[in-house]
DRENGU-177201 format. One record per residue (C-alpha): residue number from 1; x, y, z. Coordinates in Angstrom, 3 decimals. Example, Ala and Ser with C-alpha at 12.3 -4.5 7.8 and 13.67 -1.06 7.14 Angstrom:
# DRENGU-177201
NODE num       px       py       pz
NODE   1   12.300   -4.500    7.800
NODE   2   13.670   -1.060    7.140
***
This chain:
# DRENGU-177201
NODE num       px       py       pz
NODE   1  -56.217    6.019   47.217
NODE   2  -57.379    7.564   44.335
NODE   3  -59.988    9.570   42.268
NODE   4  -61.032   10.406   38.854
NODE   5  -60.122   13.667   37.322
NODE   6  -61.902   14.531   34.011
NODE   7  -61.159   17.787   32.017
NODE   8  -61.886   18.014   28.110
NODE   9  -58.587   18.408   26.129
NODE  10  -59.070   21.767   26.103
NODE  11  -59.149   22.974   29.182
NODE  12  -56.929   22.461   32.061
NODE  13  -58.353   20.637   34.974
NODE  14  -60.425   22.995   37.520
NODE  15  -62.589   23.009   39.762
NODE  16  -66.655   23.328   38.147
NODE  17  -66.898   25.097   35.054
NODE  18  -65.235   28.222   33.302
NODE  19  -67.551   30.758   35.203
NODE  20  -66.602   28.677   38.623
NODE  21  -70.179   27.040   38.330
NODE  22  -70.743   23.128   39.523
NODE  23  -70.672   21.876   35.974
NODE  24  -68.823   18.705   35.220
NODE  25  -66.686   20.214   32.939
NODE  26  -64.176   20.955   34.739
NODE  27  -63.039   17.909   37.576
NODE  28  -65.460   15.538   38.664
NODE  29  -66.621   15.426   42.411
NODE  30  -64.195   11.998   43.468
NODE  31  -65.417    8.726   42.970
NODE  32  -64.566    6.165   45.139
NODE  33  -61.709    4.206   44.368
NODE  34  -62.985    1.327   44.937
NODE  35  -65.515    1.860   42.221
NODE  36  -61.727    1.380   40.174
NODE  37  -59.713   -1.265   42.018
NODE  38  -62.128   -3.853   43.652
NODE  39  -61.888   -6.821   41.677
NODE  40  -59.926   -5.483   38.930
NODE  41  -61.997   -4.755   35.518
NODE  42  -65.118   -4.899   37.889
NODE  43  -68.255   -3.582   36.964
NODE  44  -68.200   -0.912   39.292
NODE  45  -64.888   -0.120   37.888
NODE  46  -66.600    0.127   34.618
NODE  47  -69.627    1.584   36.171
NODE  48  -67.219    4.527   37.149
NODE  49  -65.397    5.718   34.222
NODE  50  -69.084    5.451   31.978
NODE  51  -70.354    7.800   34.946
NODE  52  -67.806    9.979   34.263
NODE  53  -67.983   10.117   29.989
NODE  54  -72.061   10.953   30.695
NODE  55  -71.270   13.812   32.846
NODE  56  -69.969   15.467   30.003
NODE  57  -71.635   13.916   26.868
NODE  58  -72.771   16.489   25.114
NODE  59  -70.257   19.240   25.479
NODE  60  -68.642   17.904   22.198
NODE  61  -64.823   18.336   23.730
NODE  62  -62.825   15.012   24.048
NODE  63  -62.566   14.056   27.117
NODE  64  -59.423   12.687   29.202
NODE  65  -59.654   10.622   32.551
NODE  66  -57.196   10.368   34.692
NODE  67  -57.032    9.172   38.214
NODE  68  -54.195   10.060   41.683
NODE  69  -53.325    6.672   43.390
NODE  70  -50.952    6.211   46.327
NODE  71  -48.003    3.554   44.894
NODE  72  -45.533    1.780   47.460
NODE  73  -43.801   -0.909   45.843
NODE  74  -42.188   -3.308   48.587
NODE  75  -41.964   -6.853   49.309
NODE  76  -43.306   -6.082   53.169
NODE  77  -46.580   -5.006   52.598
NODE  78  -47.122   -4.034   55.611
NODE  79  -44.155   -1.570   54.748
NODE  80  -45.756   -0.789   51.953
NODE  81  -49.008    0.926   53.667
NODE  82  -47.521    2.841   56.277
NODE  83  -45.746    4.465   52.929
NODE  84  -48.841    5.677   52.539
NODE  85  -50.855    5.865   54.835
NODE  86  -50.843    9.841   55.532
NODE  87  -51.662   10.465   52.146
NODE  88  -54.485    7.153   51.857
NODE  89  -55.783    9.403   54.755
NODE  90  -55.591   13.264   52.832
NODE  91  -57.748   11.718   49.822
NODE  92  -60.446    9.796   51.919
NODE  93  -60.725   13.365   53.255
NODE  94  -61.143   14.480   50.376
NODE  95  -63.568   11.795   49.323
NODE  96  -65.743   12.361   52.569
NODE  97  -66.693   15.941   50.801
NODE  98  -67.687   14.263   47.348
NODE  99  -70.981   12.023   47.223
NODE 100  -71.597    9.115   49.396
NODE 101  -73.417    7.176   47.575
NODE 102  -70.942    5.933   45.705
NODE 103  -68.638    5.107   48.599
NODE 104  -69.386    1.316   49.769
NODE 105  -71.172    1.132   53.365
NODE 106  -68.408   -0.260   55.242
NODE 107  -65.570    2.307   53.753
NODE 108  -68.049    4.957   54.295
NODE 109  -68.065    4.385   58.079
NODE 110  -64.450    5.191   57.870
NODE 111  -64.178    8.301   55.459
NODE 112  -66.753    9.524   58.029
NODE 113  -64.706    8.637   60.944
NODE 114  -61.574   10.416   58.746
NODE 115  -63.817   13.600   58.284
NODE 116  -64.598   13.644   61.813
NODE 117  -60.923   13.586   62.886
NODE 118  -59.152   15.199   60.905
NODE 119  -56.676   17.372   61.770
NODE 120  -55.146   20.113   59.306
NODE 121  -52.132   20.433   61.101
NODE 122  -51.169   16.731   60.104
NODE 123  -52.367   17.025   56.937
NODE 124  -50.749   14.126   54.595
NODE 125  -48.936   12.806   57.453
NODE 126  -48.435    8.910   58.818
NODE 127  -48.076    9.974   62.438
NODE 128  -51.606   11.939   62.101
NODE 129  -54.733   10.218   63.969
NODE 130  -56.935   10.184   61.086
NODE 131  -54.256    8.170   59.438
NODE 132  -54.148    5.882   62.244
NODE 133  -58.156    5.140   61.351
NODE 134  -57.643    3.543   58.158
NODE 135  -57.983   -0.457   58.477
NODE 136  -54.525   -2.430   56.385
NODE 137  -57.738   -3.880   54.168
NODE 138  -59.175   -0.912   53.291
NODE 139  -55.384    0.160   52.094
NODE 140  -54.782   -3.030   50.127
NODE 141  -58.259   -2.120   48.116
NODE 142  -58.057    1.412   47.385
NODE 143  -54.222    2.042   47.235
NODE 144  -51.584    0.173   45.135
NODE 145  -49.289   -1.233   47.480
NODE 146  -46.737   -4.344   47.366
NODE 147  -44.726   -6.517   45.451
NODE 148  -43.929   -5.440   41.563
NODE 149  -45.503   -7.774   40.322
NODE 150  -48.764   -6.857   42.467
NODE 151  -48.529   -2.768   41.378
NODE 152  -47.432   -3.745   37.971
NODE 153  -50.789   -5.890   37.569
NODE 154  -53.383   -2.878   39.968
NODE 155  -52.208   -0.096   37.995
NODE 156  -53.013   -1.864   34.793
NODE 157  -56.431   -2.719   35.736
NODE 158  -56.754    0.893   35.727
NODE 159  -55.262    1.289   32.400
NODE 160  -57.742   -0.740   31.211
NODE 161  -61.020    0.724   32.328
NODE 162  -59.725    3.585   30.052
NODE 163  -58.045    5.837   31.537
NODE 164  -55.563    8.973   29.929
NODE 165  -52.950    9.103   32.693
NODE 166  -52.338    7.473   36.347
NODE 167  -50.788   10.180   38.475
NODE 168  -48.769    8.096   40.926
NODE 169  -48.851    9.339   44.671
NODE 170  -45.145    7.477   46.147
NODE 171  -45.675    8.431   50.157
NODE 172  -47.083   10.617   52.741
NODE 173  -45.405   13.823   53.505
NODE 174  -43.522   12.368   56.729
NODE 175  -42.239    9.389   54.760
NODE 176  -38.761    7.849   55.794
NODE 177  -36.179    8.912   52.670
NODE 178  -34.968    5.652   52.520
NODE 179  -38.000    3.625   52.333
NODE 180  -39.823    5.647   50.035
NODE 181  -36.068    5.236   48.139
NODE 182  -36.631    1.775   48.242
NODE 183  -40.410    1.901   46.816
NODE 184  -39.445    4.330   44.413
NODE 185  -36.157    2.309   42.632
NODE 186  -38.321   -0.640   42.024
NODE 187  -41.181    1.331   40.935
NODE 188  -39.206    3.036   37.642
NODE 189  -36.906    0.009   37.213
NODE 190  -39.516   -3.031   37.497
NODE 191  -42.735   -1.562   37.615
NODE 192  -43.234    1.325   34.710
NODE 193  -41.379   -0.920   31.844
NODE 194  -43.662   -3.423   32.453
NODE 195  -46.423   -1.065   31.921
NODE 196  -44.616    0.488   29.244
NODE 197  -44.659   -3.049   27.720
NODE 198  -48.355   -3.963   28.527
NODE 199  -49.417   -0.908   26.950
NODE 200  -47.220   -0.342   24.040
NODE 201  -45.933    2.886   25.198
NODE 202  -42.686    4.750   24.804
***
């Protein structure tokens, strides 16, 4: 799951503006992650980050994008999601108190059914009910989740709708040790040199 966060280069990233106002220089309401990952360099993907560079054209800072995704990287997919499913399940809670109408109807019906249900106590965690609401599709669309090759080729579709920096989310709070172990070693052996190599970094 995951959402944009824009700050100018100046500033660290806040919530509104200096003065604590609902300005868009400091972090963005969330968009939809799906407005990123469906379909790759989609043009709702596109659509996204350009909504993001108006909300501040005109403040003449640069301006830095960067976006939180859940990673799992596992040959079991299935294994994969329930990785992250807690935390999939924090950020549509956090996208359920953003806009709607940027949130597609169907995965709407379930950030609403998240709001509804959540439960603080089990924030971030698998075992919590509101995690238990989010369908394996939905997962597969707006987290990054399976093979290397597969989170290797997601993460740089985001890389290439422009964004800064990809802060990687690797599990819910309740996650088993050794599985997110698992996700992890493949992740910074297989995973980041690729994208290191894609993108000329480092």
């Amino acid at each position: 799951m995951a959402w944009i966060d824009l700050f100018h280069a100046d500033e660290g990233p806040g919530v509104g503006g200096r003065d604590g106002s609902d300005d868009h220089r400091g972090r963005s309401p969330p968009l939809w992650p799906g407005r990123l990952h469906r379909g790759g360099r989609s043009t709702a993907g596109v659509w996204a980050v350009a909504e993001a560079r108006h909300a501040v054209q005109g403040h003449g800072a640069p301006l830095s994008l960067g976006t939180f995704v859940n990673v799992a990287v596992h040959p079991d997919a299935a294994v994969a999601r329930d990785l992250v499913r807690g935390s999939a399940a924090l950020f549509a809670h956090f996208v359920s108190e953003g806009p709607h109408d940027v949130v597609p109807d169907d995965d709407r019906a379930v950030v609403e059914r998240v709001r509804a249900a959540y439960d603080e106590a089990a924030h971030g965690l698998t075992t919590a009910g509101q995690a238990t609401l989010l369908p394996d599709a939905l997962l597969d669309r707006f987290a990054v989740v399976g093979s290397p090759e597969h989170c290797t080729t997601r993460l740089r579709e985001l890389i290439d709708l422009g964004l800064d920096r990809i802060i990687v989310v690797p599990g819910s709070r309740d996650a088993d040790p050794d599985v997110l172990a698992a996700s992890n070693e493949p992740f910074a052996a297989e995973v980041l040199p690729r994208l290191r190599t894609a993108t000329g970094a480092g």
